[in-house]
Backbone of each chain as nested JSON, in Angstrom:
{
  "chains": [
    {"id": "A", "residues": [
      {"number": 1, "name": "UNK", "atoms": {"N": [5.809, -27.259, -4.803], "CA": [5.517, -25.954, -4.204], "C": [6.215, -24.849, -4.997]}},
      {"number": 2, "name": "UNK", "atoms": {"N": [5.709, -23.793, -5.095], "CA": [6.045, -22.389, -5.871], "C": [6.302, -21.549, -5.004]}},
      {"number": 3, "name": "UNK", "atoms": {"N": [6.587, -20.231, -5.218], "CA": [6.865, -19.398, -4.258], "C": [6.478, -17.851, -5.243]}},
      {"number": 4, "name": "UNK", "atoms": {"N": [5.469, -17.077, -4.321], "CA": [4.927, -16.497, -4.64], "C": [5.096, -15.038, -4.148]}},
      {"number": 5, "name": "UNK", "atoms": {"N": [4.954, -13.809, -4.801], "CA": [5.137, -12.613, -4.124], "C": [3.756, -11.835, -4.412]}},
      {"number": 6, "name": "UNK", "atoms": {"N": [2.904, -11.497, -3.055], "CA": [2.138, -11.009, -3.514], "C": [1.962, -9.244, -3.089]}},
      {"number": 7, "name": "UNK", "atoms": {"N": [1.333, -8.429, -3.35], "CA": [1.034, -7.148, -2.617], "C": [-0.232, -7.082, -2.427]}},
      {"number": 8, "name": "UNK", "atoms": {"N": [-0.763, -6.931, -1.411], "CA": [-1.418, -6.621, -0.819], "C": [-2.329, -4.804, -0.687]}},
      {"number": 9, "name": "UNK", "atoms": {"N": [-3.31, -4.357, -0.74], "CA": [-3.706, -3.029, -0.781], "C": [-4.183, -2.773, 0.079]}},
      {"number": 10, "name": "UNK", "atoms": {"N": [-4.56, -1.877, 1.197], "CA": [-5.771, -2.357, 2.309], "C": [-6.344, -0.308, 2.101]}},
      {"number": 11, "name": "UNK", "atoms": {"N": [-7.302, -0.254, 1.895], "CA": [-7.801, 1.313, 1.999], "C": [-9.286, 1.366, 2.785]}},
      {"number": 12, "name": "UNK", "atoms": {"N": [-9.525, 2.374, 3.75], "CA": [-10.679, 2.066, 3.655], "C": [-11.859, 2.312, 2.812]}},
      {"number": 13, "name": "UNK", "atoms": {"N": [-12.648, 1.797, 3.232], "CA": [-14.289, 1.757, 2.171], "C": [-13.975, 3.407, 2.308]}},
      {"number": 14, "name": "UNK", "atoms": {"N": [-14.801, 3.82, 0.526], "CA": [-15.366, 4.589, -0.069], "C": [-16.052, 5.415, 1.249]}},
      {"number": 15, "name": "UNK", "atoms": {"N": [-17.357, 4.902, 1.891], "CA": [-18.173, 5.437, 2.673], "C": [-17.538, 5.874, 3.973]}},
      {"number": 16, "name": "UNK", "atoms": {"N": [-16.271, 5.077, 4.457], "CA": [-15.482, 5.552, 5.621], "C": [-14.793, 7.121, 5.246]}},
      {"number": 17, "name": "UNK", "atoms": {"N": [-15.057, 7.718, 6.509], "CA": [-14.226, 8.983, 6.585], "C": [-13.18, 8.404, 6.755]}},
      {"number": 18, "name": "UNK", "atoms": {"N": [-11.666, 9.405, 6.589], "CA": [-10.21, 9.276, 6.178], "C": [-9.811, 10.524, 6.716]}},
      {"number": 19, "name": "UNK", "atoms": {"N": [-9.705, 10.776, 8.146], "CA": [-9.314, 11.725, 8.782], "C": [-7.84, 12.176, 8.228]}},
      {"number": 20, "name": "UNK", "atoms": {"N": [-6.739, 11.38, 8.342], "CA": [-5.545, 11.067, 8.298], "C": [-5.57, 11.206, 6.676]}},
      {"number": 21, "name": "UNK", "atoms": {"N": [-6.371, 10.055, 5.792], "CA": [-6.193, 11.272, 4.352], "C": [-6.274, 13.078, 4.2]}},
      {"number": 22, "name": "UNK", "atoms": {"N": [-7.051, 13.084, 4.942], "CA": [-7.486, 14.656, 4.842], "C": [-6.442, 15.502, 5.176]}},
      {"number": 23, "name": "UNK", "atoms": {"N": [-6.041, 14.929, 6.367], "CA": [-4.75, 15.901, 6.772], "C": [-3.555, 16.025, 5.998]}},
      {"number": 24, "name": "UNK", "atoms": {"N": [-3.465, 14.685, 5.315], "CA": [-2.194, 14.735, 4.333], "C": [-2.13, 15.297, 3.497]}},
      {"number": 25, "name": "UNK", "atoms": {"N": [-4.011, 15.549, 2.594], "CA": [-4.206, 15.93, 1.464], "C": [-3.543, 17.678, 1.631]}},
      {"number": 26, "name": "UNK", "atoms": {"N": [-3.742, 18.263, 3.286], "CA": [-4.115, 19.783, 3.08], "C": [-2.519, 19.637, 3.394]}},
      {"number": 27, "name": "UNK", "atoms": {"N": [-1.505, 18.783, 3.886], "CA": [-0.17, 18.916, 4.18], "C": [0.086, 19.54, 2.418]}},
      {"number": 28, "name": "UNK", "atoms": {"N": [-0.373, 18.842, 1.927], "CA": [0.473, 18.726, 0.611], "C": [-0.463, 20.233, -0.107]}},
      {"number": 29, "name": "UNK", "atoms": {"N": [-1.249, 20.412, 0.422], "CA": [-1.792, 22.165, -0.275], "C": [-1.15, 22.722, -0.001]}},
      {"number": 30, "name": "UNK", "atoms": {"N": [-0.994, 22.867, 1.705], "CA": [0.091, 24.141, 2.159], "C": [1.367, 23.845, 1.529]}},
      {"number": 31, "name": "UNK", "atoms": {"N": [1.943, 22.97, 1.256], "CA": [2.773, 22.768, 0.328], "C": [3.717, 23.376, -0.842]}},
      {"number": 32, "name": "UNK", "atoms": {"N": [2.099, 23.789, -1.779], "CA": [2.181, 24.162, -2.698], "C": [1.082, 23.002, -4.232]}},
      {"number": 33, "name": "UNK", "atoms": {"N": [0.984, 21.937, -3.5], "CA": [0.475, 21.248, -4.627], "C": [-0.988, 21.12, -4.533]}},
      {"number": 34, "name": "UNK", "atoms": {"N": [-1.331, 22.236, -5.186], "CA": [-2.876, 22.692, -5.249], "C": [-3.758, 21.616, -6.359]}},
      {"number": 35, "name": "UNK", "atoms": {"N": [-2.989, 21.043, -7.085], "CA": [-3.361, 20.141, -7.638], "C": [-3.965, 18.679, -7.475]}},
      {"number": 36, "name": "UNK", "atoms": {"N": [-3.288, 18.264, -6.404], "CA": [-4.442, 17.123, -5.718], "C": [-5.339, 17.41, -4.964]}},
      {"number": 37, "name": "UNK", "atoms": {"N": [-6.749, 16.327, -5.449], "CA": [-7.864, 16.475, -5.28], "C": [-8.581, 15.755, -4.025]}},
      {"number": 38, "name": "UNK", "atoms": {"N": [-7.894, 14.269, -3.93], "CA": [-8.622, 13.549, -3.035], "C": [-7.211, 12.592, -2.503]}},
      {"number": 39, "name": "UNK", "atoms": {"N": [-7.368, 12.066, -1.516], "CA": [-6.363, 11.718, -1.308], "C": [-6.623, 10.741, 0.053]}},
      {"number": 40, "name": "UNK", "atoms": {"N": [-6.653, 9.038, -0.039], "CA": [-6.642, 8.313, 1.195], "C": [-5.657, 7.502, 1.517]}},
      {"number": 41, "name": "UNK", "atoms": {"N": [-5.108, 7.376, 2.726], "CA": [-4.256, 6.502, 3.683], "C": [-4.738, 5.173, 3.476]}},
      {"number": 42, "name": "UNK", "atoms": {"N": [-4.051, 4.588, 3.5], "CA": [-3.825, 2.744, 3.848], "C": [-2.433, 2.076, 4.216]}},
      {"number": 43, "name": "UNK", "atoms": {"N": [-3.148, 0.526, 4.032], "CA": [-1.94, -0.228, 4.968], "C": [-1.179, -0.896, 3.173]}},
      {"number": 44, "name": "UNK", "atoms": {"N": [-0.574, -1.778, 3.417], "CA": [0.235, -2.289, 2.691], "C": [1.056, -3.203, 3.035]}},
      {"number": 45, "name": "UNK", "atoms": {"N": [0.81, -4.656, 2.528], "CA": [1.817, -5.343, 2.853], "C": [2.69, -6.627, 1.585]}},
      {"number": 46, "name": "UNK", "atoms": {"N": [3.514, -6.862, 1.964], "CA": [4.313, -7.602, 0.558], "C": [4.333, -9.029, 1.405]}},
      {"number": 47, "name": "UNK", "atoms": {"N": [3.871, -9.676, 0.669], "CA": [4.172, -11.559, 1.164], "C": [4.837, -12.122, 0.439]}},
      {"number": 48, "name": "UNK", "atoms": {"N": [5.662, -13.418, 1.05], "CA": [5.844, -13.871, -0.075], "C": [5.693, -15.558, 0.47]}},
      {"number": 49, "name": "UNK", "atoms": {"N": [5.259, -16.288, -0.545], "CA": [4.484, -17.637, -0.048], "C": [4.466, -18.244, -0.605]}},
      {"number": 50, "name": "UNK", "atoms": {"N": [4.629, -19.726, -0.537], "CA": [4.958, -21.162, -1.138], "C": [3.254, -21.723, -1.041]}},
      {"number": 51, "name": "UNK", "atoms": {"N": [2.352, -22.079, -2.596], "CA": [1.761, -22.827, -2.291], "C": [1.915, -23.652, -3.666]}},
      {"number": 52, "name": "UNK", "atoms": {"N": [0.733, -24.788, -3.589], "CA": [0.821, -25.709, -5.121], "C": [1.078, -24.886, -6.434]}},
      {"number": 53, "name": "UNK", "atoms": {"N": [-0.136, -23.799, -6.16], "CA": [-0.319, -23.209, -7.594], "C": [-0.969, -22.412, -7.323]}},
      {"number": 54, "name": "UNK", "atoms": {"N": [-1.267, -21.303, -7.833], "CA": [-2.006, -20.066, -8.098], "C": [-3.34, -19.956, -7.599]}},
      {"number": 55, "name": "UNK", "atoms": {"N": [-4.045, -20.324, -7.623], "CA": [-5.269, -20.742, -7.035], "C": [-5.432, -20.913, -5.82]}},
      {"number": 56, "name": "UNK", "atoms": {"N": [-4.227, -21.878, -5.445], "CA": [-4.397, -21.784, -3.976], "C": [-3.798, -21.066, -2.927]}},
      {"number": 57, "name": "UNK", "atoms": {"N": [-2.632, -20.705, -3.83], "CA": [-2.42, -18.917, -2.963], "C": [-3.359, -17.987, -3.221]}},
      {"number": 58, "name": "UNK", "atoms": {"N": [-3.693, -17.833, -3.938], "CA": [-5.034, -16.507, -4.434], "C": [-6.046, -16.839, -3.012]}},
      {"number": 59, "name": "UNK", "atoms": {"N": [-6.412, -17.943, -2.73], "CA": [-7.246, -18.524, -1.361], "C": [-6.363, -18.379, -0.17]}},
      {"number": 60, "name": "UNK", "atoms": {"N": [-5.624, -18.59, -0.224], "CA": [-4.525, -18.489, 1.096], "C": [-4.592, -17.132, 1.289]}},
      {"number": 61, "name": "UNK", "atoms": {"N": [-4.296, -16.309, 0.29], "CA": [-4.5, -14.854, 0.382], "C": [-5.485, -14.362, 1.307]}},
      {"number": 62, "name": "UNK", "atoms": {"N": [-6.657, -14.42, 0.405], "CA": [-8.04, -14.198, 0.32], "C": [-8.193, -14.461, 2.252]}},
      {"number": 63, "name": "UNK", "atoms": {"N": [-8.151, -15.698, 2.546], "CA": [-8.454, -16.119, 4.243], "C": [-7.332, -15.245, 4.418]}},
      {"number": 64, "name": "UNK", "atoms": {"N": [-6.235, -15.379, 4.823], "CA": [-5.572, -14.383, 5.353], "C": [-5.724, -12.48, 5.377]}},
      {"number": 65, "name": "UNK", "atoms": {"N": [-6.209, -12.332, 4.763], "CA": [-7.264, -11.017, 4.598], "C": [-8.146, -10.927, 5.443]}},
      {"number": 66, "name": "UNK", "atoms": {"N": [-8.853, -11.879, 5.428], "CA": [-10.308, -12.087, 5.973], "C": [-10.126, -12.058, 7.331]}},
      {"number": 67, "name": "UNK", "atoms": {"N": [-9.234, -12.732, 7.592], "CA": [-9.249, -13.099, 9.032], "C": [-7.71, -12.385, 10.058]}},
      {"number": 68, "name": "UNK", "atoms": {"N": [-7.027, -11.528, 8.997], "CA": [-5.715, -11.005, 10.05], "C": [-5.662, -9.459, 9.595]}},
      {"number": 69, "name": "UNK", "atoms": {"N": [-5.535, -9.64, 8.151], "CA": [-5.038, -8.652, 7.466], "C": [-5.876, -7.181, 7.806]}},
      {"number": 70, "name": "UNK", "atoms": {"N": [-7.216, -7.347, 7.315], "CA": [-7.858, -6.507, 7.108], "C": [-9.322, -6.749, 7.711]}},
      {"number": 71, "name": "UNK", "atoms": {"N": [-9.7, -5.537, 8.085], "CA": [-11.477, -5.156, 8.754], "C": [-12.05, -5.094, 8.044]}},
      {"number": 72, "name": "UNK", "atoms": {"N": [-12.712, -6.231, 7.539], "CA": [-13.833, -6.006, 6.404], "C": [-15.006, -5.045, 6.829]}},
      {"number": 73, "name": "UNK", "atoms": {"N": [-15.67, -4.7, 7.93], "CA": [-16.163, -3.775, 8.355], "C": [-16.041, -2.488, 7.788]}},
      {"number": 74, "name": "UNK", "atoms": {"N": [-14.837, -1.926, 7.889], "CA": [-14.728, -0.628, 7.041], "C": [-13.149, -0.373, 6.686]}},
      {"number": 75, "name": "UNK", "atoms": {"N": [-12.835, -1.754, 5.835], "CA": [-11.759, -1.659, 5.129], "C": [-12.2, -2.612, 3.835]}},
      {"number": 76, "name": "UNK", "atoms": {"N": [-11.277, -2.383, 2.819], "CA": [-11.306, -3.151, 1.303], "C": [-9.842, -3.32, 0.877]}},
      {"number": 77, "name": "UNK", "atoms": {"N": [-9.83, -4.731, 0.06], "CA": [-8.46, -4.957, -0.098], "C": [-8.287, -5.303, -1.827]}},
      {"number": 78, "name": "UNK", "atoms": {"N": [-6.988, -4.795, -2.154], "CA": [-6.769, -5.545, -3.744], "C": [-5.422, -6.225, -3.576]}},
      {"number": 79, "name": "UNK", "atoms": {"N": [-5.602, -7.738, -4.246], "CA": [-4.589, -8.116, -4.149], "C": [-4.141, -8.407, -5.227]}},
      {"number": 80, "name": "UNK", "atoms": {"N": [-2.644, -8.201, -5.561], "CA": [-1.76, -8.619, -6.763], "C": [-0.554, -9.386, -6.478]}},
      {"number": 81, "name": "UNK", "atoms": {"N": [-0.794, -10.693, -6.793], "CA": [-0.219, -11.98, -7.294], "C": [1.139, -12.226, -7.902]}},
      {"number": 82, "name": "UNK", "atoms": {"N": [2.217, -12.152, -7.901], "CA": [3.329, -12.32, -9.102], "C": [3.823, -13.622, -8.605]}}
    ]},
    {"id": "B", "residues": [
      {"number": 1, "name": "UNK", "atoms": {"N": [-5.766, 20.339, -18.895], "CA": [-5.681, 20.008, -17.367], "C": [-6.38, 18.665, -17.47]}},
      {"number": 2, "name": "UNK", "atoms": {"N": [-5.394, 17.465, -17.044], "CA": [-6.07, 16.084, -16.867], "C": [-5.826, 15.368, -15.417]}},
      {"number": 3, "name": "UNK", "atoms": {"N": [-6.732, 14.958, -15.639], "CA": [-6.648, 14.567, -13.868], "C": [-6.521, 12.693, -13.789]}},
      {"number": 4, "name": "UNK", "atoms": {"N": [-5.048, 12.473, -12.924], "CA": [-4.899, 11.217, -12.757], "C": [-5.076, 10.643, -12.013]}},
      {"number": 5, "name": "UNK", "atoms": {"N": [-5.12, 9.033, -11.459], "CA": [-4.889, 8.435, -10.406], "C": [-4.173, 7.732, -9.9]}},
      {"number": 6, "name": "UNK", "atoms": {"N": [-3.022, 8.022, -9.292], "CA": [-1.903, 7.713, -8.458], "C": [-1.749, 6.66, -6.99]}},
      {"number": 7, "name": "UNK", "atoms": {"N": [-1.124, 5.819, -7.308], "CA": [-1.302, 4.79, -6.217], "C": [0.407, 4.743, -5.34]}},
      {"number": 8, "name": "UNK", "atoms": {"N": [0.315, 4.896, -4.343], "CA": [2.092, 5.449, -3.946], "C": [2.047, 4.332, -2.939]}},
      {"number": 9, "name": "UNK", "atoms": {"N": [3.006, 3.067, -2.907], "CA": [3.152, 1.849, -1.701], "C": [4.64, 2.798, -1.204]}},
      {"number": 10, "name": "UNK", "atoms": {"N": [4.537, 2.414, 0.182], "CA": [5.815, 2.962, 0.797], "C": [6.331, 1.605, 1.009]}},
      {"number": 11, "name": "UNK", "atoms": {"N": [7.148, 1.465, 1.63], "CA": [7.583, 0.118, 2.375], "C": [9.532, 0.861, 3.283]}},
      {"number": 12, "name": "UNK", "atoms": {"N": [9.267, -0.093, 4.085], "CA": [10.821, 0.062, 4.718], "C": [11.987, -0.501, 3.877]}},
      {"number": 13, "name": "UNK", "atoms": {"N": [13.153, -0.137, 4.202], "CA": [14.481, -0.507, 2.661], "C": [14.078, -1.95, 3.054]}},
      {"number": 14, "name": "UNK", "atoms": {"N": [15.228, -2.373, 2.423], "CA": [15.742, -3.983, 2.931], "C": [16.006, -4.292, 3.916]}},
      {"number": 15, "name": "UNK", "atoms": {"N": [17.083, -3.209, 4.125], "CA": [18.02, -3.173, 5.194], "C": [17.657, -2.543, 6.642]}},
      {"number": 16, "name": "UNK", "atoms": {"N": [16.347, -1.988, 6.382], "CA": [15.912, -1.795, 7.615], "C": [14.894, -3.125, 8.576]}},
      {"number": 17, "name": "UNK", "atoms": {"N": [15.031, -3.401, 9.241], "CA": [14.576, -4.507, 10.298], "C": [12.572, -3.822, 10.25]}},
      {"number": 18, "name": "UNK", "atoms": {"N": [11.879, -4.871, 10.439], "CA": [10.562, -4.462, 10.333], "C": [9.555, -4.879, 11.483]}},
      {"number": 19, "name": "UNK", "atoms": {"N": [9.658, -5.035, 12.702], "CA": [9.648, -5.484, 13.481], "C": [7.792, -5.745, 13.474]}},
      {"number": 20, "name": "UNK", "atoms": {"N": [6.885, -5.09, 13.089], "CA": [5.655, -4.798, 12.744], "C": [4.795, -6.178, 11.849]}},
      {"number": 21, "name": "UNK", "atoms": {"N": [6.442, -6.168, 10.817], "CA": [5.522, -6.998, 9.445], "C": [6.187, -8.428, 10.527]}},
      {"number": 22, "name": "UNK", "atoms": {"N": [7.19, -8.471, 11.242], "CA": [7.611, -9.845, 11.624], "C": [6.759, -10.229, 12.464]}},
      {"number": 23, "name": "UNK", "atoms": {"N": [5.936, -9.171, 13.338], "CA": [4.718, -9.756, 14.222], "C": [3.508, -10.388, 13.551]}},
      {"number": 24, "name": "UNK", "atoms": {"N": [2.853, -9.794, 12.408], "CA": [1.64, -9.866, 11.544], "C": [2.037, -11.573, 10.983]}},
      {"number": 25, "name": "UNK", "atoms": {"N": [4.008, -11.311, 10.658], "CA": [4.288, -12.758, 10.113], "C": [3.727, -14.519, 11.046]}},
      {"number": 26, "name": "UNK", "atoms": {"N": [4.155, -13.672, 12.648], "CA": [4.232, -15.123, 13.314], "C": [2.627, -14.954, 13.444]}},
      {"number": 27, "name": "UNK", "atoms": {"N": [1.537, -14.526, 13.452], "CA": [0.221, -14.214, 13.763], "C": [0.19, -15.081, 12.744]}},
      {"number": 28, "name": "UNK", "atoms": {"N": [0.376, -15.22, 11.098], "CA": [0.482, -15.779, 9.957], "C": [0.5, -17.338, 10.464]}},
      {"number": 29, "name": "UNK", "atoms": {"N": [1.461, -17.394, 10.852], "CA": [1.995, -18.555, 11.32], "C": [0.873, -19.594, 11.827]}},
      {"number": 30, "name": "UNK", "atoms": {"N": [0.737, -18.555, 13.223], "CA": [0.046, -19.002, 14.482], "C": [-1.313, -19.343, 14.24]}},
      {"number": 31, "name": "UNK", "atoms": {"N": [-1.986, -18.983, 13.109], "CA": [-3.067, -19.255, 12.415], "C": [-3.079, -20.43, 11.589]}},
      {"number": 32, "name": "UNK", "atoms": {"N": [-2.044, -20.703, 11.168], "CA": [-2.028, -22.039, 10.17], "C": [-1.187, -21.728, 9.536]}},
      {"number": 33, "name": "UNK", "atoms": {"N": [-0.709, -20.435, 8.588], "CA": [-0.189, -20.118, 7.567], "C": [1.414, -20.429, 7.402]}},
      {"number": 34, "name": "UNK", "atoms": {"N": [1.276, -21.403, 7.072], "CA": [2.872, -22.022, 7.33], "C": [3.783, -21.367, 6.312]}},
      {"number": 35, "name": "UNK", "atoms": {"N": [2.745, -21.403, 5.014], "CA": [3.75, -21.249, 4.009], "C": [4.156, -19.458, 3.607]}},
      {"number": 36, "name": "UNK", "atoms": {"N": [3.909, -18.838, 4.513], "CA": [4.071, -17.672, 4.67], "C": [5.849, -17.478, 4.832]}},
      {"number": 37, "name": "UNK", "atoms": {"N": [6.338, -17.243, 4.138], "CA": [7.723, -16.95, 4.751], "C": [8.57, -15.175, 4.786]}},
      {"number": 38, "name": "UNK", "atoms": {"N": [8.115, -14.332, 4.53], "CA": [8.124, -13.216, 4.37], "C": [7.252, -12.182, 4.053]}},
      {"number": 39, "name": "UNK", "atoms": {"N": [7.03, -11.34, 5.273], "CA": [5.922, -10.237, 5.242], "C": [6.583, -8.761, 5.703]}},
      {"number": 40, "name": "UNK", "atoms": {"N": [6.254, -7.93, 4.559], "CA": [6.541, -6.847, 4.939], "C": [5.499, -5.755, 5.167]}},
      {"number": 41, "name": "UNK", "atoms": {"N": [5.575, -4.881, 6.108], "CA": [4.234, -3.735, 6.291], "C": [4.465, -2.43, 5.749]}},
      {"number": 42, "name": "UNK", "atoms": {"N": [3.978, -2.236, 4.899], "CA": [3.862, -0.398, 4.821], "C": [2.62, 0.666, 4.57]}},
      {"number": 43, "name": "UNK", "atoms": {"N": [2.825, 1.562, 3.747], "CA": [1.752, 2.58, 3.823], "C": [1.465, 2.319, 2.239]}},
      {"number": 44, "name": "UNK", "atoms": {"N": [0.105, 2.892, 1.8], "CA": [-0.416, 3.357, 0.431], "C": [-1.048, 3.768, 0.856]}},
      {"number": 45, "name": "UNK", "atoms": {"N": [-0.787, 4.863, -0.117], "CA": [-1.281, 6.362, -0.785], "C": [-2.229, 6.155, -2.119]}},
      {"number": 46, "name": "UNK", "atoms": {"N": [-3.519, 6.396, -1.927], "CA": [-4.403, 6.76, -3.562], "C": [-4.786, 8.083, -3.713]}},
      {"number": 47, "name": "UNK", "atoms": {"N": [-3.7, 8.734, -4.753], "CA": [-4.211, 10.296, -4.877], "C": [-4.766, 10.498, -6.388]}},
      {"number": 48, "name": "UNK", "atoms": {"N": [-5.536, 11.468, -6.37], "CA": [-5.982, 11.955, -7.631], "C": [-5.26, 13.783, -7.63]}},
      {"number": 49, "name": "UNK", "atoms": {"N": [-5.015, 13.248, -8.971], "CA": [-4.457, 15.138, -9.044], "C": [-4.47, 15.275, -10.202]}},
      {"number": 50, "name": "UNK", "atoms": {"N": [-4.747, 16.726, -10.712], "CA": [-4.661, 17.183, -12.234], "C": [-3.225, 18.015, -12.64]}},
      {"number": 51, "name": "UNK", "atoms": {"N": [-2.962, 17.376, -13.659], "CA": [-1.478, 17.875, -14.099], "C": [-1.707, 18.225, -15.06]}},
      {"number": 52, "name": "UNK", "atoms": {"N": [-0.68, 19.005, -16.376], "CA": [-0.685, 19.143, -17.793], "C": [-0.634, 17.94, -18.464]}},
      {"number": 53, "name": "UNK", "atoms": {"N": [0.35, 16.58, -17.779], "CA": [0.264, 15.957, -18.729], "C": [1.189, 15.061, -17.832]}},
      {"number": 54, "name": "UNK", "atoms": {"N": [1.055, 13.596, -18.556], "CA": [2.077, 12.513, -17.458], "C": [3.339, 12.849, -17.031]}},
      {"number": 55, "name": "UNK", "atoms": {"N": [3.998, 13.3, -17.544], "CA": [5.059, 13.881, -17.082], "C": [5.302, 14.813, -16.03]}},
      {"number": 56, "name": "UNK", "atoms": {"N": [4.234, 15.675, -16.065], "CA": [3.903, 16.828, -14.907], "C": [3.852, 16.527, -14.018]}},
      {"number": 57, "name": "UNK", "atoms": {"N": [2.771, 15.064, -14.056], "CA": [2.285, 14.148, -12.624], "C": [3.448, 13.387, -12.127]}},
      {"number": 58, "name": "UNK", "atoms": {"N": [3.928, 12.74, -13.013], "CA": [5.019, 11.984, -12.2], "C": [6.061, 12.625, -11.542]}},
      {"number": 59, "name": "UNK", "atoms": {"N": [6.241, 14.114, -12.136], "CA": [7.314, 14.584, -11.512], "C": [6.708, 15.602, -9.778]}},
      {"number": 60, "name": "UNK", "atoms": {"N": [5.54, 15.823, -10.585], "CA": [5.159, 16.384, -8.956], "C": [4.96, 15.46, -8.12]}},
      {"number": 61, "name": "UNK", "atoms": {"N": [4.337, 13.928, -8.001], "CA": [4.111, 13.145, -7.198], "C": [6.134, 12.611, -6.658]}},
      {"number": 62, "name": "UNK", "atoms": {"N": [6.851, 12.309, -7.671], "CA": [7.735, 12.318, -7.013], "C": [8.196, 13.506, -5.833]}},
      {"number": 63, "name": "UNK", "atoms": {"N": [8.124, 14.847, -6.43], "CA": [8.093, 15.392, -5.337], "C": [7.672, 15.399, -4.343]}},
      {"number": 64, "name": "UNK", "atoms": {"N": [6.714, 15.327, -4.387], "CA": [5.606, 14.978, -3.218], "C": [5.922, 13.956, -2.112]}},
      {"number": 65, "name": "UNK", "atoms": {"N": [6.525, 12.622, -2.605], "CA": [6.589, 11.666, -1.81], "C": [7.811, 11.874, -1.325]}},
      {"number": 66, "name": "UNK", "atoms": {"N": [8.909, 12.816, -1.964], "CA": [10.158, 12.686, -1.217], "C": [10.31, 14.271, -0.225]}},
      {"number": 67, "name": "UNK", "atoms": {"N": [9.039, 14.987, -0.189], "CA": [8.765, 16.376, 0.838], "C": [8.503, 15.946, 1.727]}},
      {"number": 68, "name": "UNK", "atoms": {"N": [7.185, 14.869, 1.303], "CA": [6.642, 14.604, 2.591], "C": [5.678, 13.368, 2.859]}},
      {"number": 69, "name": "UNK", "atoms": {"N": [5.455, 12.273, 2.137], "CA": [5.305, 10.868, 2.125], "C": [5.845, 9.889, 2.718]}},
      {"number": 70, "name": "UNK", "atoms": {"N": [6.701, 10.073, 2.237], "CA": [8.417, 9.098, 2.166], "C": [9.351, 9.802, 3.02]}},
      {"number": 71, "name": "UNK", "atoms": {"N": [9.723, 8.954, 4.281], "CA": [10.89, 9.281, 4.903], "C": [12.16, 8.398, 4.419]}},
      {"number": 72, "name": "UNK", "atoms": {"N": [13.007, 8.835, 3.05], "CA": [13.376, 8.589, 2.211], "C": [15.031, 7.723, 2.929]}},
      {"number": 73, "name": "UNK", "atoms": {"N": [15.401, 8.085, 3.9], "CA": [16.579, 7.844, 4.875], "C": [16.249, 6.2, 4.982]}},
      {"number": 74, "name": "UNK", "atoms": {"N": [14.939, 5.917, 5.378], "CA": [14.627, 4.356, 6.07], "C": [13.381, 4.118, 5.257]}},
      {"number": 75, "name": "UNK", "atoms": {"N": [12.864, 4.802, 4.086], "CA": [11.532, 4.002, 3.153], "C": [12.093, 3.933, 1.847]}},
      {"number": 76, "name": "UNK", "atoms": {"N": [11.528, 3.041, 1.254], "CA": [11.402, 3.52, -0.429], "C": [10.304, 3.283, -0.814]}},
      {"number": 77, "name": "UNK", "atoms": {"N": [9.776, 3.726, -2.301], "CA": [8.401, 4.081, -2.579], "C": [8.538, 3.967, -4.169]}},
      {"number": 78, "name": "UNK", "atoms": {"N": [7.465, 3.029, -4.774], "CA": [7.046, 2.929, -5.661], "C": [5.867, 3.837, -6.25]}},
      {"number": 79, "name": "UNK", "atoms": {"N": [5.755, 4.34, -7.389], "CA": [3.932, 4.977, -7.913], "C": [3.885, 4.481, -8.948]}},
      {"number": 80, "name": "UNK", "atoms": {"N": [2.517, 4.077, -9.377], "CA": [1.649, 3.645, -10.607], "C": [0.522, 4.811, -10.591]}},
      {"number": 81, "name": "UNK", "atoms": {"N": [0.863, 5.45, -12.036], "CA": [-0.355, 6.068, -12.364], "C": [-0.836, 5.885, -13.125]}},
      {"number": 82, "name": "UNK", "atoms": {"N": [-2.112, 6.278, -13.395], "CA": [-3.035, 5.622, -14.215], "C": [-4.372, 6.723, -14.509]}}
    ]}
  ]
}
């Protein structure tokens, strides 16, 4: 067994509105930083996990996404492995 | 004027207790996921903004996350731009 650290991304889909982005985006105008353009909220999480090998954490991942992590409905996830 | 894309993970210190990611953990569990042994929860941020130049960006996004992103007392925060 290995032990693995992965991160996790969770944002929603492209096509989902991002109320809560929006508001942050104009926090940060009134601000002063007229310079950002677009701007969305998400979740985030850090694991860290014992499997054979790479492959089968990348799958362990993957179901755990599927089924706890994230709303595939109107969420999308990237995951990175170390 | 070039415009980047900025990815900002928050997460809680070390030393702060996470009571959130320890629930999502035993859910982990309670599902099968044995080999789960550490989960932490936080926020990401995907911003786009136009700066003069990488340097510009990194230093305004640092700002940014320590005005008003990052509650810097009980988070810390990584960015990748790109």
């Amino acid at each position: 067994m290995k032990t693995f650290n992965a991160k996790v991304n969770v944002t929603l889909k492209k096509s989902v509105l991002d109320p809560q982005g929006q508001t942050v985006l104009e926090a940060l105008h009134s601000l002063g930083y007229k310079g950002t353009e677009n701007l969305r909220v998400g979740k985030y999480f850090e694991v860290t996990l014992n499997a054979q090998d790479e492959n089968s954490a990348k799958t362990q991942l993957k179901e755990m996404c599927e089924k706890l992590l994230v709303n595939t409905v109107i969420e999308q996830y990237e995951v990175h492995l170390s």
